[in-house]
C-alpha positions in Angstrom: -61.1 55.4 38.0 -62.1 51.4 38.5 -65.4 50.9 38.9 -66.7 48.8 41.4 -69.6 47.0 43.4 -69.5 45.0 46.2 -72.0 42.5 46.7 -73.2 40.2 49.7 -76.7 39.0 50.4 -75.9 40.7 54.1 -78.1 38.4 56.0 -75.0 36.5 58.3 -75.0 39.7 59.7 -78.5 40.4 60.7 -78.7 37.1 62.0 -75.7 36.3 64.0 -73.8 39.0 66.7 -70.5 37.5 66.4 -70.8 38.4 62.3 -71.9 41.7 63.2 -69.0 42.1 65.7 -66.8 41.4 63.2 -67.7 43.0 59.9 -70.2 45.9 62.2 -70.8 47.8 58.7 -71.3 44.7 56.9 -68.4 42.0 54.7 -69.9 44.3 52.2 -68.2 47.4 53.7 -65.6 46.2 55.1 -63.9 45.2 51.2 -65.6 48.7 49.9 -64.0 50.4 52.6 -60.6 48.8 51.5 -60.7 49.1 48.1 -62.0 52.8 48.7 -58.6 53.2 50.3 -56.8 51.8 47.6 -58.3 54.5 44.7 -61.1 52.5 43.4 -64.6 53.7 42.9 -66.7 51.6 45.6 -70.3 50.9 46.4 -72.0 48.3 47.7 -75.3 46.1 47.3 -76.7 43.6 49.2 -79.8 41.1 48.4 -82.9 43.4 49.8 -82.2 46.0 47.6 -84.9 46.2 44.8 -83.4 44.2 42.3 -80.6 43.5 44.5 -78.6 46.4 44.0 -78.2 45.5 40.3 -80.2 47.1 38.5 -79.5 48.1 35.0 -77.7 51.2 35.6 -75.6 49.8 38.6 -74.2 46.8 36.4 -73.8 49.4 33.3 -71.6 51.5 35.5 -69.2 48.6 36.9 -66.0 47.3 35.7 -65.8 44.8 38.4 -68.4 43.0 40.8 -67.3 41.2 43.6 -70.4 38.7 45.1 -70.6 36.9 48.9 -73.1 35.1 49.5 -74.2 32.3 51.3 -77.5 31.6 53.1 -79.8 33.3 50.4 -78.6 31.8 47.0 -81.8 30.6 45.7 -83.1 34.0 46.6 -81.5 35.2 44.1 -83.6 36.1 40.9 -82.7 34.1 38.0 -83.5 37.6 36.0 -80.9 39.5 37.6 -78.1 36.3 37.5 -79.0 36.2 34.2 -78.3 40.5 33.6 -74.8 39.5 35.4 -73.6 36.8 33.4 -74.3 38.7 30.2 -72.4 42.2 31.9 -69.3 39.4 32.2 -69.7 38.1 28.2 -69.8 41.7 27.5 -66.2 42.4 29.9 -67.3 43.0 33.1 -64.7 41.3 35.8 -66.3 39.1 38.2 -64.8 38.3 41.7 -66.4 35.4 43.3 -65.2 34.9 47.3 -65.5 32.4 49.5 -69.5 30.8 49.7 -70.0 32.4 46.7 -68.7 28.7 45.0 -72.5 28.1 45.3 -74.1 31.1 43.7 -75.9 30.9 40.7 -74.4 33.6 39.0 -70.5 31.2 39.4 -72.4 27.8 38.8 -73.8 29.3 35.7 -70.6 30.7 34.5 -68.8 27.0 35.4 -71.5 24.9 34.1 -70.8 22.2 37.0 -72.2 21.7 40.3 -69.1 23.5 42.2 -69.8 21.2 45.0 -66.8 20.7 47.8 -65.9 19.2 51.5 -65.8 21.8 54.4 -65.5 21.6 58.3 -65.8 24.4 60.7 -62.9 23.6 63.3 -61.2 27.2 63.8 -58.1 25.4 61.9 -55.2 26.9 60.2 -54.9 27.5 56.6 -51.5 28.4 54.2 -52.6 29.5 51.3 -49.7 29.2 48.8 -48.8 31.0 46.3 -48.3 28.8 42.8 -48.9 31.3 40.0 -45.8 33.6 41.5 -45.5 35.3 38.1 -49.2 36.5 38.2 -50.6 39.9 38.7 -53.0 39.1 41.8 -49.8 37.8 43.6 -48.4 41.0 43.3 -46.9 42.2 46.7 -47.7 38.2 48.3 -44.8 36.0 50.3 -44.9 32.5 49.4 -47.5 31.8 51.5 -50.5 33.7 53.4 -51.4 32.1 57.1 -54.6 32.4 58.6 -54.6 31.2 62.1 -58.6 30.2 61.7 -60.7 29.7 59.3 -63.5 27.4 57.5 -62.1 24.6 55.5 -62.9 23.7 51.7 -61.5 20.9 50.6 -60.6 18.7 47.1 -62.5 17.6 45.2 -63.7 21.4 43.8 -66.1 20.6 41.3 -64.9 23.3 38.7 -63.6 23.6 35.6 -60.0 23.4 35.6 -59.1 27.3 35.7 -57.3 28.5 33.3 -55.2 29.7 35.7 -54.3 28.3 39.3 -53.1 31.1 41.3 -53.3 29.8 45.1 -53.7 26.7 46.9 -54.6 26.2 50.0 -53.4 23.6 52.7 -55.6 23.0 55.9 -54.4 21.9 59.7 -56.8 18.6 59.2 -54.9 17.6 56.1 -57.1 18.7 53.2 -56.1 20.7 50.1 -58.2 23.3 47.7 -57.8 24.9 44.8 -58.7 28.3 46.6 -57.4 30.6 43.7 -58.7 30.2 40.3 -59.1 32.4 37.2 -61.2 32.2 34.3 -62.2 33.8 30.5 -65.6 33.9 29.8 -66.4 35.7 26.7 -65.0 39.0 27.1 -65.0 39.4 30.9 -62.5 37.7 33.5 -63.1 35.9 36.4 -61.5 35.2 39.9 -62.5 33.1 42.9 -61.1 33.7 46.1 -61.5 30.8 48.7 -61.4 32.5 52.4 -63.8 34.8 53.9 -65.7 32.8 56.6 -67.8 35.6 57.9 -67.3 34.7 61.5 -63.4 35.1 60.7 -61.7 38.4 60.7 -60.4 37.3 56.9 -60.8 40.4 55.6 -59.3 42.8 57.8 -56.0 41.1 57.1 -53.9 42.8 54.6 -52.6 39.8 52.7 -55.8 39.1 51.4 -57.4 42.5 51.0 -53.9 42.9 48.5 -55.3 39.6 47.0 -58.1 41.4 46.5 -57.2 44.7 45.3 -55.0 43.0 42.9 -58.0 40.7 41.6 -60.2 43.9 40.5 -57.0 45.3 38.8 -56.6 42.1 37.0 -60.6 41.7 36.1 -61.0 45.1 35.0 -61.9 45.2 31.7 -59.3 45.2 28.4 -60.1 49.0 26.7 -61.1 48.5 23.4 -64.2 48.2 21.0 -66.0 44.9 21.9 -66.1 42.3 19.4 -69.3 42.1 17.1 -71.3 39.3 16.7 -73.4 37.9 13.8 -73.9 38.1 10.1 -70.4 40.0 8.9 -70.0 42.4 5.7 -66.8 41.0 4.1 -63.9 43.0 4.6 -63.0 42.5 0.9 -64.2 41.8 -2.0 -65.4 38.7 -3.0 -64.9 37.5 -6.2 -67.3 35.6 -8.2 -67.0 32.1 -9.0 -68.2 30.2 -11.8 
């Protein structure tokens, strides 16, 4: 069984009632509850956890971690971003939604800024499907509509992905790149544009499916790892004079 743990800092919903009227166990629970649904082995942390939730053991046992966050990124300790990114060198997927553009643990991974435009106007998005041969599309129209959400818009100060898998059009007029993957060392990673925690984005089934289909995607390749270093020669080498 899949592996996985559910991240978000968790403090949107402390803070603001509309959040917790929305998501009332949490955007955390909410995507564990789905994915529980779906056969996958979830839990969840959040940022007050000691060590966040990630402690050794926790990031041993996962295949794939999904982060949100948003208000608390510098909160974050560098130790435990730096115990993530070397769980995704080693194969662990990573799912990166929504705000989570600005966490240390995707910056550090995309070695840019990951800066963007956004506007809170409770506007429409399509997000389009241009990958259509791609596993995470599996079970996707052409298009998922979200009646409101946040907007991100171009430029998306990222790598190009190796893969574009979504894009997302905006009632103002803006574009974004809202569905990227990448390979970093031996794990896979996936960001996932919408999930504006004062929007229901999560209860809607298009993009839970999104979802559900990212972890299946970024679950690790079974096999022995790669090793690294100073290598005993497979053959023999023969002496030159």
């Amino acid at each position: 069984m899949v592996k996985v743990t559910v991240w978000n800092e968790n403090r949107h919903e402390q803070k603001n009632p509309v959040v917790r009227e929305v998501y009332p166990e949490g955007i955390h629970g909410a995507i564990a509850a789905f994915l529980k649904e779906s056969g996958f082995d979830a839990k969840t942390a959040t940022l007050d956890d000691p060590e966040h939730g990630l402690t050794d053991a926790v990031l041993e046992e996962t295949d794939v971690l999904i982060w949100w966050g948003h208000l608390a990124h510098d909160e974050v300790d560098d130790v435990i971003v730096k115990k993530v990114k070397q769980r995704v060198l080693d194969g662990m997927g990573l799912i990166v939604l929504h705000s989570g553009h600005f966490s240390k643990i995707f910056k550090t991974l995309m070695g840019t800024s990951c800066d963007l435009k956004w506007r809170e106007a409770d506007e429409k998005e399509r997000i389009w499907v241009t990958d259509p041969s791609h596993p995470i599309t599996e079970g996707i129209s052409e298009y998922i509509e979200l009646e409101r959400e946040e907007m991100y818009g171009e430029h998306f100060d990222i790598p190009a992905p190796d893969e574009l898998v979504f894009t997302s059009w905006f009632e103002g007029g803006e574009v974004f790149r809202s569905g990227c993957t990448y390979k970093r060392g031996n794990g896979k990673v996936f960001y996932f544009r919408p999930g504006h925690e004062t929007y229901p984005t999560y209860h809607n089934k298009d993009i839970q499916r999104v979802i559900i289909n990212g972890v299946k995607w970024a679950h690790p390749v079974d096999r022995k790892r790669p090793i690294y270093g100073n290598a005993t020669p497979l053959e023999r080498i023969a002496v030159k004079n």
